[in-house]
N, C-alpha and C positions, 0 to 999 in steps of 0.2 A: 153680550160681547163687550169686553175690557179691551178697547184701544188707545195704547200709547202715540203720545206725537211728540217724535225730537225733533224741535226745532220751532221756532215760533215768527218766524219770519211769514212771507207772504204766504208760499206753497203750505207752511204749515200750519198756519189760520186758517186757509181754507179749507183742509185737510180737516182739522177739529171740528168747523160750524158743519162741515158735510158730515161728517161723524156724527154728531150730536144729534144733527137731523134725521138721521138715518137709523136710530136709535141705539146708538152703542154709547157706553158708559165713558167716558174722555178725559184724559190727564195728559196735561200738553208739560213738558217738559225741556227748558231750554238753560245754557250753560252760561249763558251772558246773559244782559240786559235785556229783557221784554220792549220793543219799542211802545209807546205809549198809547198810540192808533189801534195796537192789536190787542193790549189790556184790557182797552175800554171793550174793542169787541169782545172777547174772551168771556168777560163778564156779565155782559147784556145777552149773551148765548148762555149764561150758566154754566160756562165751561173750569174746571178746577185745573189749576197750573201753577208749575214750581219756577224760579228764573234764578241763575248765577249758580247751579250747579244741578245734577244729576241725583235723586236716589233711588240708585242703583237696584234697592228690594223692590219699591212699589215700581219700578220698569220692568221687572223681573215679575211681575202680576198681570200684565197684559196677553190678552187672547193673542193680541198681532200688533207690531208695530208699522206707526208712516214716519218713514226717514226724511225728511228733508234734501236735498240734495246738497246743497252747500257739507253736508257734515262726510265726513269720509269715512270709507267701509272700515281702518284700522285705528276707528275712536273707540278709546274703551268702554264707553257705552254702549257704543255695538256690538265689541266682541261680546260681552257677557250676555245679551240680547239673544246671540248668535248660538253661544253657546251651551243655551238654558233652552233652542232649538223653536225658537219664538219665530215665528214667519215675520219678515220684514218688507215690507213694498212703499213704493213711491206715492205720491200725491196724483200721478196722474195713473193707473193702478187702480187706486182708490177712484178715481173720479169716474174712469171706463166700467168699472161694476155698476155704478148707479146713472149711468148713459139714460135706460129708456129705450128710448126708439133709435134716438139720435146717432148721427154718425162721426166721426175723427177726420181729420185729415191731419197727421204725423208730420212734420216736418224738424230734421237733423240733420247736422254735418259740421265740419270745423268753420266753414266762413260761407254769408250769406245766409245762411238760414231763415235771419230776422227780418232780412230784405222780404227772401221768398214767405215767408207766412204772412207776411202784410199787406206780400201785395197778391197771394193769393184771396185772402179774406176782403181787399178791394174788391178784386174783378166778383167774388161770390156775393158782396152785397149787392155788387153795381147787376148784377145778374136776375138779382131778387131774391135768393136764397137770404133767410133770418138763420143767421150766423156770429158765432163771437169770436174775438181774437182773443186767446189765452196763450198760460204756459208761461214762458223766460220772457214771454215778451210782450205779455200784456196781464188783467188777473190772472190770479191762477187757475187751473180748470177745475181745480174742485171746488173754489168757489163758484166760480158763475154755475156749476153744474146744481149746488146748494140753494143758489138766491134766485138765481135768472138763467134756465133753461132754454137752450137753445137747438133748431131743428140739426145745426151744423157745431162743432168745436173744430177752428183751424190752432191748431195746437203747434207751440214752436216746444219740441222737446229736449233735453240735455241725454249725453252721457250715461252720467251722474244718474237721474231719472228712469233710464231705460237699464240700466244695471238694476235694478229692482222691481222689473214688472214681471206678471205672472202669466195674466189671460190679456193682455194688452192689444186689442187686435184694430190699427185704422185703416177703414176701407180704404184711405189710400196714402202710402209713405213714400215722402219723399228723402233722398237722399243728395245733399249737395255735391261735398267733395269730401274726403278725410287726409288731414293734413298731422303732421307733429301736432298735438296740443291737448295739455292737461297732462302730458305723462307720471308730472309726480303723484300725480292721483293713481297709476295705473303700473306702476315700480317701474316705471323708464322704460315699458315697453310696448310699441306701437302694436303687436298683434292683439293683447287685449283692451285698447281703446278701440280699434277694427270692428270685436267683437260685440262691446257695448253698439256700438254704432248697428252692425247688424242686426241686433236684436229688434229695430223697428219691424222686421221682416219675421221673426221667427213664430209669430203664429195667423199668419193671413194663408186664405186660401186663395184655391183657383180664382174667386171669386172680384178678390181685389186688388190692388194697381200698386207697383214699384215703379216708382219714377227716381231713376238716378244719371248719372255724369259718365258718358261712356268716354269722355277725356278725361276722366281724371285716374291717374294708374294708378292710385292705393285702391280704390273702388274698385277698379276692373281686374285688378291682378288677385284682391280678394274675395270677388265673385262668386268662383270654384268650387271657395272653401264651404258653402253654406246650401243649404237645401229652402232654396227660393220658390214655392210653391205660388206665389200669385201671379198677375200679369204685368211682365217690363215690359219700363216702354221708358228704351236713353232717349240723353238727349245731347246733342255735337255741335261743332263749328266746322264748318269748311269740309261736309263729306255731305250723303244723302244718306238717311236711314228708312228700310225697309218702312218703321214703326218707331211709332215719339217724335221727337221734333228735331230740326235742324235749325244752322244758318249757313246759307250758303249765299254768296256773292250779296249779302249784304240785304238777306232776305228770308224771313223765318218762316218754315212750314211746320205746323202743327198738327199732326194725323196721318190716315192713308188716305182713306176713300174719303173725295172732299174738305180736302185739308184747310186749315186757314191757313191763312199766307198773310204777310207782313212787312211791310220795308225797316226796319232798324231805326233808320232815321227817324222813325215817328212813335219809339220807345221813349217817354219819360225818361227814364234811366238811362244816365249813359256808362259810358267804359262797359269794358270787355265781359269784367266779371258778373256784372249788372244783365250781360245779353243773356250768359249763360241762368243767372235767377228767372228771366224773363221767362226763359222758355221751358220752367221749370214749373213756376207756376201756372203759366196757358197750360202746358198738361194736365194740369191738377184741375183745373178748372173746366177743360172738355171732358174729363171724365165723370166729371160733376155733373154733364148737360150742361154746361152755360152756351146759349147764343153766341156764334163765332162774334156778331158784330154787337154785343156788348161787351165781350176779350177785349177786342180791339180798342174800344172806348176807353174801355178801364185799364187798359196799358198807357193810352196814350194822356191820359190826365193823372195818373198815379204821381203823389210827390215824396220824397227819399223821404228814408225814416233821420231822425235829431241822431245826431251821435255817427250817423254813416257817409261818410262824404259829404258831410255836410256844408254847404258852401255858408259862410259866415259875414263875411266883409273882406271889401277892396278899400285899403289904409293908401296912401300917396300910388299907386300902381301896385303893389304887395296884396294879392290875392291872399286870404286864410282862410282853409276847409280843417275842418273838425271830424275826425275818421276817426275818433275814443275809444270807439268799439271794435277798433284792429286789437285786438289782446293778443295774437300771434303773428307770427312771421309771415304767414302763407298770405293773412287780410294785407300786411305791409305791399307784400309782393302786389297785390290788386291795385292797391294805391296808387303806389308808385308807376306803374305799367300804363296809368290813364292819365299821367301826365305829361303836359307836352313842351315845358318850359323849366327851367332851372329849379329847382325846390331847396329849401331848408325843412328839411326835417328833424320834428320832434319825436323821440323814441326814448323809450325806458319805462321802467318801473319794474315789476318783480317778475322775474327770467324767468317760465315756467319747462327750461331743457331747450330753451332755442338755438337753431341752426342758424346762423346769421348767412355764412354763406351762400344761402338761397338766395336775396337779396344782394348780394356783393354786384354783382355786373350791374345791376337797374342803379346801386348807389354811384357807382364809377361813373355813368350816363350820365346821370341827370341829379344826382343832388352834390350842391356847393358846398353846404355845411351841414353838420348835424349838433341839436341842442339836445342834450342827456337828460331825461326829467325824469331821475331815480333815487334810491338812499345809493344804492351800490350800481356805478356804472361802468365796474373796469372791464367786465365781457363785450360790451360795446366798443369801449375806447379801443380792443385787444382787437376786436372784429378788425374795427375800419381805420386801422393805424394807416397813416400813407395812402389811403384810396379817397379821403377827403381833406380839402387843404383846413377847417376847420371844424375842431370838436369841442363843444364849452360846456360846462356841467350846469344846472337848473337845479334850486331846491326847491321853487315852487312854481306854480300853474301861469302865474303873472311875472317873474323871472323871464323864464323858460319862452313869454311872447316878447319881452322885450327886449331879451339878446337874440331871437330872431329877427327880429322885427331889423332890428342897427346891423344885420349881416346880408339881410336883401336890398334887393336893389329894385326898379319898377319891373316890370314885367315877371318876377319872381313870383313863387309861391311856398307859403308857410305852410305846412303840411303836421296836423298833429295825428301820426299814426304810429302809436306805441310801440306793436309789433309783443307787448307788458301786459300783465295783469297791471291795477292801481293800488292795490292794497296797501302799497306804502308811505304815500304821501296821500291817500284820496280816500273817500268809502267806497267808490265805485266806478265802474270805468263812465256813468251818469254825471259825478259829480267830478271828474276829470274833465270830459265836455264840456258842464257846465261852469267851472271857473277857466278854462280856457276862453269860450266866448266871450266872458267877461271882462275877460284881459284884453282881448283884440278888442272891444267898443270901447274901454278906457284909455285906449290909443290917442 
């Protein structure tokens, strides 16, 4: 077996060492820079690889190629790929082939997803389950599937990822919510981002579990469209369902017969959006068999992941949380909603088709000013002309804190939720967090 790998990033290092090991013949091919961490490995596996461009014939000599996700379907190394009729699949694909025994739990959707796989992979250790966190948000699973096999993979899956799987099947997928986001990947149009997104679903059987967001109406209005063969099981606020979980008066049940039950109040997590992960994950987790009252435990000491609400420092009364990893609108929207005092927010970087309007009334509420931390920020300026008495532009990370910082006042809060990809002033929405924070302790 001749398999190709584009892309030499993390999913696609692990994608080769799982290759290599598995015994197929391996030529990793990447159009930029090799980072230097994956060289070494590259090389200590015996793995052959080209970097800062593509040839095109030897791609063109692979049994099957693993895509990376980062690289988009209409790179011309994939059309030719494509259409030399070469099978193409993702890294997690590859990794569910050489599973074993082991079992998946899927978790995707536009916001929360990161929350929900960490903190289901909590509650499954705190449970006793040997498990690993992989995927977008942690190794990737075809490594740990390669070095360090485990009984469980709590997998955070993309898009991107699940547009190229084949036999892809996790006993149990969860689905958060699906919002606008990524459209330029998917030509500006939200039915086939929908699609990708269902595809966690499209080969489970009776056998195994769909946990998704019966509030959220992109989900529920595209339902219909799909032949959902395992077992739902929503989950809601403020009603009671047959099956799956609720909140109701400020109280989570989780099941039918013998349900857990919950007060709110003693979630780790807070805000709104946070309750709705909560109970996303206690599903995934009673389907799992976890003991009600080690759920319980492991909810109530679970601590937020770096980069998501992340509370950072209180400067003279001036609160500053670190929300990096809002890249769309819908996560701003969460943000914003769980706050309860005046905000300056920081938003920008690179528009991937944003609605800002969705946002418009929570900005009218409650935020004073907004600091722009982008190369191009006139769709913003455009958005929020006259709905905020203050708009000032940021070229960088430490800017961007210190003209918020001279526009609040005590009890305020500095709010960095992009609503942006980073690509343009950052490597990553990581490395946006991270010199933000830095900025607010040089205060």
């Amino acid at each position: 077996m001749r398999t190709v790998i584009l892309g030499a990033g993390e999913s696609g290092t692990g994608a080769a060492i799982l290759s290599k090991r598995t015994g197929s013949d391996v030529f990793v091919s990447d159009a930029g820079r090799i980072a230097d961490r994956y060289l070494l490995e590259l090389s200590e596996h015996g793995i052959q690889f080209e970097q800062g461009g593509h040839d095109t014939a030897r791609l063109l000599e692979a049994d099957e190629v693993v895509k990376s996700p980062g690289i988009p379907q209409d790179h011309p190394a994939v059309s030719s790929i494509r259409a030399a009729g070469i099978p193409i699949l993702s890294d997690v694909e590859l990794a569910y082939r050489h599973r074993g025994r082991s079992r998946f739990i899927g978790v995707t959707g536009s916001n929360g997803k990161s929350t929900t796989t960490a903190l289901i992979h909590h509650i499954l250790r705190h449970g006793g389950l040997d498990c690993a966190l992989v995927g977008n948000i942690g190794v990737s699973v075809a490594r740990q599937v390669a070095l360090d096999p485990k009984e469980v993979y709590v997998t955070e899956i993309s898009s991107f990822q699940l547009d190229d799987i084949r036999t892809f099947r996790p006993e149990v997928a969860v689905l958060t919510n699906i919002t606008e986001d990524h459209l330029d990947r998917y030509a500006y149009e939200l039915v086939n981002y929908v699609r990708a997104k269902f595809n966690i679903t499209r080969n489970q059987t009776p056998s195994d579990h769909f946990i998704y967001c019966a509030d959220d109406p992109v989900t529920m209005s595209s339902l219909p469209n799909f032949h959902i063969r395992s077992n739902t099981l929503p989950y809601a606020m403020n009603r009671e369902l047959p099956r799956g979980a609720y909140i109701l008066n400020d109280r989570m049940t989780v099941g039918g017969q013998d349900p857990l039950t919950m007060g709110v109040q003693d979630f780790s997590l807070r805000g709104r959006h946070n309750q709705y992960n909560t109970m996303a994950a206690c599903l995934a987790a009673s389907v799992m068999e976890i003991r009600k009252e080690r759920i319980r435990e492991a909810v109530t000491h679970f601590e937020s992941l770096e980069h998501r609400m992340e509370k950072v420092a209180t400067v003279r009364g001036v609160e500053f949380i670190n929300d990096s990893k809002a890249t769309n609108v819908n996560s701003t929207w969460y943000a914003l909603e769980s706050m309860t005092g005046p905000v300056v927010l920081i938003l920008g970087g690179v528009d991937k088709g944003n609605d800002y309007s969705l946002i418009l009334e929570l900005v009218r509420e409650r935020v004073k000013a907004i600091v722009c931390l982008g190369i191009d920020n006139a769709k913003i300026h455009e958005a929020f002309r006259g709905v905020v008495s203050h708009m000032v532009d940021a070229g960088s990370a430490e800017q961007a804190v210190q003209i918020a910082f001279r526009l609040s006042a005590k009890g305020d809060t500095v709010l960095l939720s992009p609503a942006c990809a980073s690509f343009d002033l950052f490597r990553n929405y990581e490395d946006r967090g991270r010199r933000f924070k830095m900025a607010v302790r040089d205060l």
